[in-house]
Structures are given as structure tokens and as C-alpha cells.
C-alpha positions in Angstrom: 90.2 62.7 175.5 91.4 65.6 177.6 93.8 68.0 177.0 96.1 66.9 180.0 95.6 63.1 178.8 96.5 64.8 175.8 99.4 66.7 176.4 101.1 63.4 178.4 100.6 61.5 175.0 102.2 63.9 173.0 105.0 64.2 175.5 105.4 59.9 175.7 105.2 59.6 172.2 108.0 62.2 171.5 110.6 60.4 174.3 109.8 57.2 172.7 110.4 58.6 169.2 113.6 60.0 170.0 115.5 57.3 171.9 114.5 55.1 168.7 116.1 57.9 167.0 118.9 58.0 169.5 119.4 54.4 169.0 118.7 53.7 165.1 120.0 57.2 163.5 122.5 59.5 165.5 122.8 60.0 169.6 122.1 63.2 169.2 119.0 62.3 169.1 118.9 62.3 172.7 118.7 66.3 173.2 115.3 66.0 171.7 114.5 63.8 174.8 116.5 66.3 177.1 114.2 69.3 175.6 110.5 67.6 176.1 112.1 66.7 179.6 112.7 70.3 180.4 109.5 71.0 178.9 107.6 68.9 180.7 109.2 70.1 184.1 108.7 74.2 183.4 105.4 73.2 182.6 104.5 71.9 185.9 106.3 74.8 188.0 104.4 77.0 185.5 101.4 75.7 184.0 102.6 76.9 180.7 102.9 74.7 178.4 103.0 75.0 174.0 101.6 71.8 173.5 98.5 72.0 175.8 98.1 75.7 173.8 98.2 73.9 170.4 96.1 71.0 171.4 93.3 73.5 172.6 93.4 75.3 169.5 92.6 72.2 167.7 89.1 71.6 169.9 90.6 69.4 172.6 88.5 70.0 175.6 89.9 71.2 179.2 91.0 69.2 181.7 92.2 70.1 185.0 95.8 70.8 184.5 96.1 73.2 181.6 92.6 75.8 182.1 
């Protein structure tokens, strides 16, 4: 797996995990969705991007996105 495939997991899993939060616990849940959004957006304006920093540190090869 690359690290972008990577990265766009992480980021799907997170949404999907905090709407069931949103929905099943509190709906302030949904800010978690809000900040991944964000994230997700600055990312691709800047290319920087935490998750594709930790994923590489844990031996997830390059892919074209995050070099």
C-alpha cells in the first residue's frame, strides 16, 4: 500500500468513525469530522500533511502525492 492510499484510509476511516460518534454518543462529535475535513483540504493546497509524516515514519512507502 502507498502512503497516499494510505493517508485517504486513515482520513475515511476517521469521518466514518466520528459521524457514528456524532450519531451514537454526543454531536459534538462532528468537529472531529469538521477538523479531518480541514485537514484534508490544507493538505492539498500544501502538500503538508501529519498523517502522511507519521505513516512514513512507520515504513509506508512513497507515493506520488506526499514525496
Amino acid at each position: 500500500m502507498s502512503l497516499d492510499r494510505a493517508v485517504m484510509m486513515f482520513a475515511g476511516l476517521m469521518i466514518l468513525i466520528s459521524v457514528a460518534l456524532t450519531h451514537w454518543v454526543h454531536p459534538a462529535w462532528m468537529w472531529l469530522t469538521v477538523f479531518v475535513g480541514l485537514n484534508l483540504l490544507q493538505a492539498s493546497v500544501t502538500g503538508f500533511c501529519p498523517a502522511a509524516m507519521l505513516f512514513r515514519r512507520l515504513g509506508v512507502r512513497p507515493g506520488q502525492a506526499f514525496r
